[in-house]
C-alpha positions as YAML, in Angstrom:
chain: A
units: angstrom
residues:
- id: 1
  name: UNK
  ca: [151.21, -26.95, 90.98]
- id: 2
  name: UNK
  ca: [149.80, -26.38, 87.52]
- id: 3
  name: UNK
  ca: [152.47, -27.24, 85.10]
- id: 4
  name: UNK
  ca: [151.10, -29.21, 82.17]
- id: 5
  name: UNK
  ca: [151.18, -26.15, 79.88]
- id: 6
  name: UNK
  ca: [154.64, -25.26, 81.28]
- id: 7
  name: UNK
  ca: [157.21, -26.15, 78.81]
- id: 8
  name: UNK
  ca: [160.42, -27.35, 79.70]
- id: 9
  name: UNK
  ca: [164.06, -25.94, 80.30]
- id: 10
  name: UNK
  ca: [166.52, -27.38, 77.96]
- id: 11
  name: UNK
  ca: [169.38, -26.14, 80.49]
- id: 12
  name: UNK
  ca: [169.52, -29.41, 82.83]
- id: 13
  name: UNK
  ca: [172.64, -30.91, 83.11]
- id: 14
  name: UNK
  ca: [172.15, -34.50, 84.87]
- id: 15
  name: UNK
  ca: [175.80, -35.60, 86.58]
- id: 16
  name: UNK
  ca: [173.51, -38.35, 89.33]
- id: 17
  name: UNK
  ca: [176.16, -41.11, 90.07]
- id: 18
  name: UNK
  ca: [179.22, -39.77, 88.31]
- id: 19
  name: UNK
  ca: [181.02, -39.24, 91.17]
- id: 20
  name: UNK
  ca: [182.43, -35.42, 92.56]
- id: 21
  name: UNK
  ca: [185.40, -33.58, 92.00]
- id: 22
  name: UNK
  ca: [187.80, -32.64, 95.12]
- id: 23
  name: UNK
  ca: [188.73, -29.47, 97.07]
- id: 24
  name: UNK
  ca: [186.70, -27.23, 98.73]
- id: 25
  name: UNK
  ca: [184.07, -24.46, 97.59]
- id: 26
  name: UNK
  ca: [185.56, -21.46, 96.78]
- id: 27
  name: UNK
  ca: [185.20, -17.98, 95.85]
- id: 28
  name: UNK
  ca: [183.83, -17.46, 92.23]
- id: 29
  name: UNK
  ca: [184.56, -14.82, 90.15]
- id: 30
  name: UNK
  ca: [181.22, -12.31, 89.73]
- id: 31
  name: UNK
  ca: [180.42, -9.99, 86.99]
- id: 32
  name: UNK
  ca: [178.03, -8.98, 84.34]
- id: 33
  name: UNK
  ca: [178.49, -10.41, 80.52]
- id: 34
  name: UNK
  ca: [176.53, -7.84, 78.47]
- id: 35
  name: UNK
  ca: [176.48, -3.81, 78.34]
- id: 36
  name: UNK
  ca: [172.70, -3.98, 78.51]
- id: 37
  name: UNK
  ca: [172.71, -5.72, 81.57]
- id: 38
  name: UNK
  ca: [174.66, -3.43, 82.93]
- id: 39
  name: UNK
  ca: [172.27, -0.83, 82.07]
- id: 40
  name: UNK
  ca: [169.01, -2.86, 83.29]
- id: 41
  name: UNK
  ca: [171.29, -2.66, 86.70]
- id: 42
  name: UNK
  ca: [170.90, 0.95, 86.41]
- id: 43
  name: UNK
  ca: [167.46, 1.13, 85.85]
- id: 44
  name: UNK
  ca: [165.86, -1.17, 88.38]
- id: 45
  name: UNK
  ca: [168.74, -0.62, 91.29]
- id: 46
  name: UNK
  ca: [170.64, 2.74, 90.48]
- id: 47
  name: UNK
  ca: [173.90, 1.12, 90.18]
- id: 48
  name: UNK
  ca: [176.44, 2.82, 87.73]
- id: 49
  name: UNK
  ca: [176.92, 1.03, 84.62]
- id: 50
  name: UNK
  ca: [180.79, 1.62, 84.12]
- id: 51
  name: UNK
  ca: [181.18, 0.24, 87.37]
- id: 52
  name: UNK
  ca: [179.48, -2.94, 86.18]
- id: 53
  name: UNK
  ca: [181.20, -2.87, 82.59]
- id: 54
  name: UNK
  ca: [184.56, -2.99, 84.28]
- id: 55
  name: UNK
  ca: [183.64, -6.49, 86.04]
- id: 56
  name: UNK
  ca: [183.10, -8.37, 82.69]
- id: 57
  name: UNK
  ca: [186.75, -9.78, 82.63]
- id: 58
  name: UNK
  ca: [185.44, -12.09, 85.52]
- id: 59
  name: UNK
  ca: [184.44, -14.26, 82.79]
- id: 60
  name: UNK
  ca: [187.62, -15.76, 82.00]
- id: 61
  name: UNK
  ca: [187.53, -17.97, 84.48]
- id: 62
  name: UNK
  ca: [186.68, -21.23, 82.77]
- id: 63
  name: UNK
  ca: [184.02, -23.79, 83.99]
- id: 64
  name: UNK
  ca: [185.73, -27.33, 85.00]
- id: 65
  name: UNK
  ca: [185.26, -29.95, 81.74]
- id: 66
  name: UNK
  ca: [182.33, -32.43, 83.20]
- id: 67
  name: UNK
  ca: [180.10, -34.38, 80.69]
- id: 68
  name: UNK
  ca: [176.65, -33.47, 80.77]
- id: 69
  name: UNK
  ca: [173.76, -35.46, 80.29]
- id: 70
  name: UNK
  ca: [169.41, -34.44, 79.55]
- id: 71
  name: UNK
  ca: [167.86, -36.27, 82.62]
- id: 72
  name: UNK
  ca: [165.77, -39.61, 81.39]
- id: 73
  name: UNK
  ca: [162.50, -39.03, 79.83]
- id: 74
  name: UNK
  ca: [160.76, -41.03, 82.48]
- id: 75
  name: UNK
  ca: [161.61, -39.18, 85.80]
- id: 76
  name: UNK
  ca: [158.98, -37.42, 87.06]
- id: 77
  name: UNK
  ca: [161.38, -35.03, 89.42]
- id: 78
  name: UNK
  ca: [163.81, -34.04, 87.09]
- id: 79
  name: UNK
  ca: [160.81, -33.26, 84.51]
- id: 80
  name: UNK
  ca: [158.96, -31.12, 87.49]
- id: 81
  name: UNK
  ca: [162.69, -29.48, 88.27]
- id: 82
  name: UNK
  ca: [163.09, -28.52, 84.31]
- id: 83
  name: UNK
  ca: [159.61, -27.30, 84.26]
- id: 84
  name: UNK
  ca: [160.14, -24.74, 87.43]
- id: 85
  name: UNK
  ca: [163.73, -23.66, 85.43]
- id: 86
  name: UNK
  ca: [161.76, -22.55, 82.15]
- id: 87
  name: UNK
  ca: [159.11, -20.67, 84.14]
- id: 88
  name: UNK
  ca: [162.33, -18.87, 85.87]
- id: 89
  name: UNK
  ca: [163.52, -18.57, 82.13]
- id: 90
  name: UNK
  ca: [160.19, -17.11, 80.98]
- id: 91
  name: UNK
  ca: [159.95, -15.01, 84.10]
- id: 92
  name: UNK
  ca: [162.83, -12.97, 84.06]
- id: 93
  name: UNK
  ca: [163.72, -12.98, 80.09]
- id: 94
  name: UNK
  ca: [160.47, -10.70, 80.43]
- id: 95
  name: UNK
  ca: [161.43, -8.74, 83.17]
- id: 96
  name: UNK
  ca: [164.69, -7.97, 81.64]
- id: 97
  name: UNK
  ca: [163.15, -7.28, 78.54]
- id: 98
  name: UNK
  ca: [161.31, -4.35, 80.26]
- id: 99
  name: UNK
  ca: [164.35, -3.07, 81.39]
- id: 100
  name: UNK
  ca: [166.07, -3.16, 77.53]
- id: 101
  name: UNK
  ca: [168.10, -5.93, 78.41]
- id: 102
  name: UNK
  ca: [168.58, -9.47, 77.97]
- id: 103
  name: UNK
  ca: [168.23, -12.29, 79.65]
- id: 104
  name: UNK
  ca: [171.26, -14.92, 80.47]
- id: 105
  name: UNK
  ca: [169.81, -18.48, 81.54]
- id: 106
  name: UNK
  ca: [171.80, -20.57, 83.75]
- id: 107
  name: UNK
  ca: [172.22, -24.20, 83.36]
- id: 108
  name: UNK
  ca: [170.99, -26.14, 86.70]
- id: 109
  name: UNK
  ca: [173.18, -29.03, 87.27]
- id: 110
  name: UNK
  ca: [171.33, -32.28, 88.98]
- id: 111
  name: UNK
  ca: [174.08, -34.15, 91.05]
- id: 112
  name: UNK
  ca: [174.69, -36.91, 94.37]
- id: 113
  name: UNK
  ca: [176.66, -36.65, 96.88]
- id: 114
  name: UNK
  ca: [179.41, -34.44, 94.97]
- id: 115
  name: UNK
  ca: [180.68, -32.64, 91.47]
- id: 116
  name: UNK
  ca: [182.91, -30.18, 90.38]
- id: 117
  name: UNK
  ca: [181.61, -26.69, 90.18]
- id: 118
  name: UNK
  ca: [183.65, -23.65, 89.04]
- id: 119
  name: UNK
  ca: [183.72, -22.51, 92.54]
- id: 120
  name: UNK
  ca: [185.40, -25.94, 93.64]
- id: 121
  name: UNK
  ca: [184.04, -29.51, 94.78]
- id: 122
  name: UNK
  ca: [180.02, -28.88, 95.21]
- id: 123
  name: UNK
  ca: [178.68, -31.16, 98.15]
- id: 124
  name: UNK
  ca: [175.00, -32.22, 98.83]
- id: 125
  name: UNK
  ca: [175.47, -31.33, 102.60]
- id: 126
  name: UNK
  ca: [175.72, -27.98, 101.05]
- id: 127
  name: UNK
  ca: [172.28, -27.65, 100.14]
- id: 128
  name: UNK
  ca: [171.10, -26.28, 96.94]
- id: 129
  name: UNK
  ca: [174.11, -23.47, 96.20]
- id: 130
  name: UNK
  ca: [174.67, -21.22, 93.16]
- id: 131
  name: UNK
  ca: [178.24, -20.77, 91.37]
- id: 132
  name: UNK
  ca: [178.76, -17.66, 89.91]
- id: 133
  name: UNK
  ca: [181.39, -18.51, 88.02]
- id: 134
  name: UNK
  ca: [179.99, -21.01, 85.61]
- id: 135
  name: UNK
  ca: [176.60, -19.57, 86.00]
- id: 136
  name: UNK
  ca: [175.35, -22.89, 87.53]
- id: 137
  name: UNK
  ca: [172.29, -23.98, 89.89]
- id: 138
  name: UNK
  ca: [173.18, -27.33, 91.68]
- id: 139
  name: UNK
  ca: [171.35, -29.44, 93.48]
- id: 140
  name: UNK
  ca: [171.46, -32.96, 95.10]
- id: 141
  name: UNK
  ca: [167.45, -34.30, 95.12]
- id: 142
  name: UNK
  ca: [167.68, -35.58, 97.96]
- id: 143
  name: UNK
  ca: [167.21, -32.41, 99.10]
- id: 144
  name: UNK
  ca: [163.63, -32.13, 98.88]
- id: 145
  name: UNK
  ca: [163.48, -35.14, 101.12]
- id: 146
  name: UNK
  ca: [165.40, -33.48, 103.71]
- id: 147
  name: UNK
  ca: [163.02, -30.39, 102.74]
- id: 148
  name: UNK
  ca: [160.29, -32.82, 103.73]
- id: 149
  name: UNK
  ca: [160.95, -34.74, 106.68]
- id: 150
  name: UNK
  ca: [163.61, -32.60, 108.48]
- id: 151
  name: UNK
  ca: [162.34, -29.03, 107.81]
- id: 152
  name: UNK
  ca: [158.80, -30.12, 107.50]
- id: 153
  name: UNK
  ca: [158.52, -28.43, 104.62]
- id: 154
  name: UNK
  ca: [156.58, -30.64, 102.32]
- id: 155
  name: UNK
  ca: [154.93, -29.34, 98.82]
- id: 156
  name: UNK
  ca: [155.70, -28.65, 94.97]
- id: 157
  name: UNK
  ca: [155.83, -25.14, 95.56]
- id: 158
  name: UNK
  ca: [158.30, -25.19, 98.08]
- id: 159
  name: UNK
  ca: [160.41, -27.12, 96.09]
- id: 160
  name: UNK
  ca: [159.73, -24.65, 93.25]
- id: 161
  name: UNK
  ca: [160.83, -21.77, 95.55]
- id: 162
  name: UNK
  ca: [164.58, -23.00, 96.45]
- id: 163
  name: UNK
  ca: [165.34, -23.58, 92.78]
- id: 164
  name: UNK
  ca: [163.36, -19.46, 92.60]
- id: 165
  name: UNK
  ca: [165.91, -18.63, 94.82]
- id: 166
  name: UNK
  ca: [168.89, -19.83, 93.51]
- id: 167
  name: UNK
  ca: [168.09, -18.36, 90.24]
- id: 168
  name: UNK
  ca: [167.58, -14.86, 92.30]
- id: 169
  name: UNK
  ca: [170.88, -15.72, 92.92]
- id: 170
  name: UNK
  ca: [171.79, -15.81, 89.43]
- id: 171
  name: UNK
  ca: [169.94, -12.50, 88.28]
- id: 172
  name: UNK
  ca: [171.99, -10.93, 91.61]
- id: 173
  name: UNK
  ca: [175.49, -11.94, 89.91]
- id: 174
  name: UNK
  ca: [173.84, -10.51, 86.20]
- id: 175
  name: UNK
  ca: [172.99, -7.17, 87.80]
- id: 176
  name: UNK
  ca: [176.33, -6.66, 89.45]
- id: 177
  name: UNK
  ca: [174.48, -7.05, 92.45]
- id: 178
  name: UNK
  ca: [176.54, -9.94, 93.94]
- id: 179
  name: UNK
  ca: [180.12, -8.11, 92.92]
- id: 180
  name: UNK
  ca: [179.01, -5.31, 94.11]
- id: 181
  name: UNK
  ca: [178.40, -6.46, 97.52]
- id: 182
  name: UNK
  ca: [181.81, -8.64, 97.44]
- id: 183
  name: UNK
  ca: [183.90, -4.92, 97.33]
- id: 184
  name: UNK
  ca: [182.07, -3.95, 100.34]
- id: 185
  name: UNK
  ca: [182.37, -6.87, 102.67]
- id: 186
  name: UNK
  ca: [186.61, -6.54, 101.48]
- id: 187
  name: UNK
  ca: [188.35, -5.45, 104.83]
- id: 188
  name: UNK
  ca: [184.78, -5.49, 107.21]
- id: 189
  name: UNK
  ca: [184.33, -7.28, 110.20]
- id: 190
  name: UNK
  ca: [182.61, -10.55, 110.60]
- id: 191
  name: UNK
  ca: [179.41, -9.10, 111.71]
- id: 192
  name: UNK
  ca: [179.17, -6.46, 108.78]
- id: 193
  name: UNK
  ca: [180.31, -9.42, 106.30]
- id: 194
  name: UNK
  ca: [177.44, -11.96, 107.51]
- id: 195
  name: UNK
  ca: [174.90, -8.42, 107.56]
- id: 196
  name: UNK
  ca: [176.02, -8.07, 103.76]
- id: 197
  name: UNK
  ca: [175.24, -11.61, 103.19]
- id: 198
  name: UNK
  ca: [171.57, -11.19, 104.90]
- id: 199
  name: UNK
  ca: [170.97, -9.06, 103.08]
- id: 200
  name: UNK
  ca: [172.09, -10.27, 99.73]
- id: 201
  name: UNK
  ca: [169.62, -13.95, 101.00]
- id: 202
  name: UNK
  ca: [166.45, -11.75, 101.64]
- id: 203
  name: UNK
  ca: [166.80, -10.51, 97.85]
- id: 204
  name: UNK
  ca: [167.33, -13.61, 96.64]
- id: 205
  name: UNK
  ca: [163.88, -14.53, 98.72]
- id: 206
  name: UNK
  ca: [162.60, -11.36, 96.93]
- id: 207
  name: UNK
  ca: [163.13, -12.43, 93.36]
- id: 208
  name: UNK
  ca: [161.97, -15.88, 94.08]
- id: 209
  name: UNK
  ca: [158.34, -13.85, 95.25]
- id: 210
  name: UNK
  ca: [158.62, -12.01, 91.56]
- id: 211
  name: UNK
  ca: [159.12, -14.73, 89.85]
- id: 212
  name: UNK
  ca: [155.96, -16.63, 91.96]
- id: 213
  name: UNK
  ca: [153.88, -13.86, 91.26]
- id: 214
  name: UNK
  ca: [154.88, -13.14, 87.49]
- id: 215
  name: UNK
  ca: [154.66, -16.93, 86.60]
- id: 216
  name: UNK
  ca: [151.28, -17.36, 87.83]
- id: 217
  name: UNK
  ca: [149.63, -14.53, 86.19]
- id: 218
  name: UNK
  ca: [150.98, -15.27, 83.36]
- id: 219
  name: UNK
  ca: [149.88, -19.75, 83.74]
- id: 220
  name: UNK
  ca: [148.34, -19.41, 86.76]
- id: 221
  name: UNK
  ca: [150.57, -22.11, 88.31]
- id: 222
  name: UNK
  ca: [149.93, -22.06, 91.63]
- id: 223
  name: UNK
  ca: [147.10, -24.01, 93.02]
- id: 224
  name: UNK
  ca: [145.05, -22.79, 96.34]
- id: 225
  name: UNK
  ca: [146.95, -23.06, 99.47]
- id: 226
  name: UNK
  ca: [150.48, -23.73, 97.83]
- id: 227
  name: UNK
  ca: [151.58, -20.13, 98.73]
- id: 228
  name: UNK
  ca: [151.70, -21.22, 102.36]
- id: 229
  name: UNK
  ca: [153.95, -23.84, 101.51]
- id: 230
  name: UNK
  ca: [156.85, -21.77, 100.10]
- id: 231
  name: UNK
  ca: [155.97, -19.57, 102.82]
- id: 232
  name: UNK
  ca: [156.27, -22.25, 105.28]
- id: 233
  name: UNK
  ca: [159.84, -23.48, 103.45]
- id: 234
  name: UNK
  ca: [161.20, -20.22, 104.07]
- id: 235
  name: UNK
  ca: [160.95, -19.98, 107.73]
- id: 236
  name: UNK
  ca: [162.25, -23.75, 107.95]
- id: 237
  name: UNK
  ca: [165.16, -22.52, 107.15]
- id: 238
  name: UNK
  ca: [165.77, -19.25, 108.60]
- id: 239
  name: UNK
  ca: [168.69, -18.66, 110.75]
- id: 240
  name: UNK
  ca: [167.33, -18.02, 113.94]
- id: 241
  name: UNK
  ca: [165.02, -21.62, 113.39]
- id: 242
  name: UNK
  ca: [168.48, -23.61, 111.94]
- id: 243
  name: UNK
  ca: [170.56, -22.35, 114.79]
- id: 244
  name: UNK
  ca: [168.02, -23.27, 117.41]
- id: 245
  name: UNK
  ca: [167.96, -27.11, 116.17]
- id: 246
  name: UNK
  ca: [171.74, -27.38, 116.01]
- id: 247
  name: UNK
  ca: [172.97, -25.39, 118.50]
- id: 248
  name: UNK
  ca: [170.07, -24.68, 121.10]
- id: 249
  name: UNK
  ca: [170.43, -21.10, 120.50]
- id: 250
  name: UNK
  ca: [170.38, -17.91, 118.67]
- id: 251
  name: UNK
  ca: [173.13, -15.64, 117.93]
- id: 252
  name: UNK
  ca: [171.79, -13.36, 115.73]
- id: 253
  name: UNK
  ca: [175.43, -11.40, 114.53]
- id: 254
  name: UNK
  ca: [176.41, -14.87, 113.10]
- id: 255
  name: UNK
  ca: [172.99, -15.28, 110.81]
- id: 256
  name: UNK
  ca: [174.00, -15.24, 107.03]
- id: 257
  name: UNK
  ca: [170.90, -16.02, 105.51]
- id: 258
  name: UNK
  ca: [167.83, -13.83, 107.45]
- id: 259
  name: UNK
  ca: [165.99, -14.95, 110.54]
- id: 260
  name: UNK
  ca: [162.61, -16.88, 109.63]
- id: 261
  name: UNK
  ca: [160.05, -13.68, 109.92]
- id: 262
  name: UNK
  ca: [163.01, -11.64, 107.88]
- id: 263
  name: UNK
  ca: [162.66, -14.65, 104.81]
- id: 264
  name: UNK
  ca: [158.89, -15.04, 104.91]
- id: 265
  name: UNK
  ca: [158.56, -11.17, 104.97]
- id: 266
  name: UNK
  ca: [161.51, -10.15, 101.76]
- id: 267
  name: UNK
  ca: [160.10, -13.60, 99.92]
- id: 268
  name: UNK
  ca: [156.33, -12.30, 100.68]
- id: 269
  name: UNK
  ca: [156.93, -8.72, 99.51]
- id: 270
  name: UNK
  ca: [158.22, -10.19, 95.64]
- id: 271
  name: UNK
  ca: [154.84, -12.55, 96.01]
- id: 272
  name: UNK
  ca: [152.40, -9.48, 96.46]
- id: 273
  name: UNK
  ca: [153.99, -6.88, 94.15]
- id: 274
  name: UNK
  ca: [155.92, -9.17, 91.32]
- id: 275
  name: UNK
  ca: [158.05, -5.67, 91.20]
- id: 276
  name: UNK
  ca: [162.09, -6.20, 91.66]
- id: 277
  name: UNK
  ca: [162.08, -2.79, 92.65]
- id: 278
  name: UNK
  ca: [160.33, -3.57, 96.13]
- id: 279
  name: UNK
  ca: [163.11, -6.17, 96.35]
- id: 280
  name: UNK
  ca: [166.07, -3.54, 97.57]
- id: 281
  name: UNK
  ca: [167.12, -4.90, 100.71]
- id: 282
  name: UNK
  ca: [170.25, -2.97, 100.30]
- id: 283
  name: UNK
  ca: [168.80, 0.37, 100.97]
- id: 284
  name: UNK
  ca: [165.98, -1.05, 103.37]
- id: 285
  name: UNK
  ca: [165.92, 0.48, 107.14]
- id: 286
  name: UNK
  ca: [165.00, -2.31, 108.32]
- id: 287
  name: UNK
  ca: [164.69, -6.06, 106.83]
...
């Protein structure tokens, strides 16, 4: 990737070898912060503002007390990981902007092994996860070695498009989106809460394509052939492909995330047409 013109985040929090917190990951509290946020909801995805404006109390849930630290000058992958955060920031502070709103940046927290997280005790064996109450990305590096050698998903720009998706995450729980599809999975069945949950991952995959294709227009980031490697990340990890290495076979009802084809084809869609609006998986037919 291109990145020498790309200036870096100032919202890394580095937490590498102090240690993590204890009890499990829980359920954060979602919401929206602003009343134009709520209404950029309304505009790109038709959701009702005053539904939205009555979900800012969420906030008062407090983020745990950990000291945070700017990552040393010197290392290269927590440079490259601030780098791919402000291009996220300058991606979707101009995408809100069209909509009349504002932009809220979440802080991405680098960590091993374990930290405390709003949402309880964050583990590496986790993966990459977003809290929605602190309005936190966290991720364990090592990661992108495991991204590597047991997914066989090697490359910058797949590395770039899990912390893209995590921060779809992010702009999900801003829009009301996440809340939103927390009421609806109250009461349901297994299979229509993991369906929810698809569906909510393939928009996330969505918004990670907008931001690809809105960041590279605009520095012309990517280099030839790197498409194919986010491309290539996202069926690594699809459902179908996990569940077939662990398990030796597919039970589709249980997937939470998307099958392969369903994560290359949502994440592919936000690539081509850098428009959130082709990035309603909610009302789609068919993922």
């Amino acid at each position: 990737m291109q990145l020498d013109d790309q200036n870096e985040s100032d919202n890394v929090e580095d937490r590498r070898g102090e240690g993590g917190g204890f009890g499990g990951l829980g359920r954060g509290s979602l919401g929206v912060g602003t009343v134009v946020v709520a209404l950029v909801a309304s505009y790109f995805f038709g959701i009702d503002p005053s539904v939205l404006l009555g979900l800012a109390s969420n906030f008062d849930n407090p983020s745990p007390q950990v000291a945070a630290h700017k990552p040393p000058a010197d290392d290269q992958m927590a440079r490259f990981v601030a780098k791919i955060l402000g291009s996220t920031e300058a991606t979707w502070e101009q995408i809100f902007r069209e909509g009349g709103a504002r932009y809220q940046a979440p802080k991405l927290v680098l960590f091993t092994g374990a930290t405390t997280t709003a949402c309880g005790t964050g583990r590496a064996a986790m993966g990459p996860f977003y809290c929605p109450s602190d309005q936190k990305v966290y991720i364990d590096l090592a990661f992108y070695r495991d991204l590597k050698e047991r997914f066989h998903a090697p490359g910058e720009f797949a590395q770039a498009y899990v912390i893209a998706h995590e921060v779809g995450h992010h702009v999900q729980n801003l829009l009301g989106i996440s809340e939103k599809m927390r009421r609806a999975q109250q009461g349901a069945s297994t299979a229509r809460i993991n369906a929810l949950s698809v569906r909510l991952e393939l928009q996330a995959d969505c918004f990670a394509g907008v931001w690809g294709n809105r960041a590279d227009a605009a520095k012309h980031i990517i280099e030839p052939g790197e498409i194919a490697q986010a491309l290539h990340a996202a069926s690594a990890i699809g459902d179908d492909r996990l569940q077939q290495q662990t398990q030796g076979r597919i039970v589709p009802e249980s997937f939470t995330h998307g099958s392969s084809e369903q994560r290359v084809r949502w994440f592919k869609r936000g690539m081509d047409t850098g428009d959130v609006r082709q990035c309603d998986t909610f009302k789609a037919a068919t993922l």
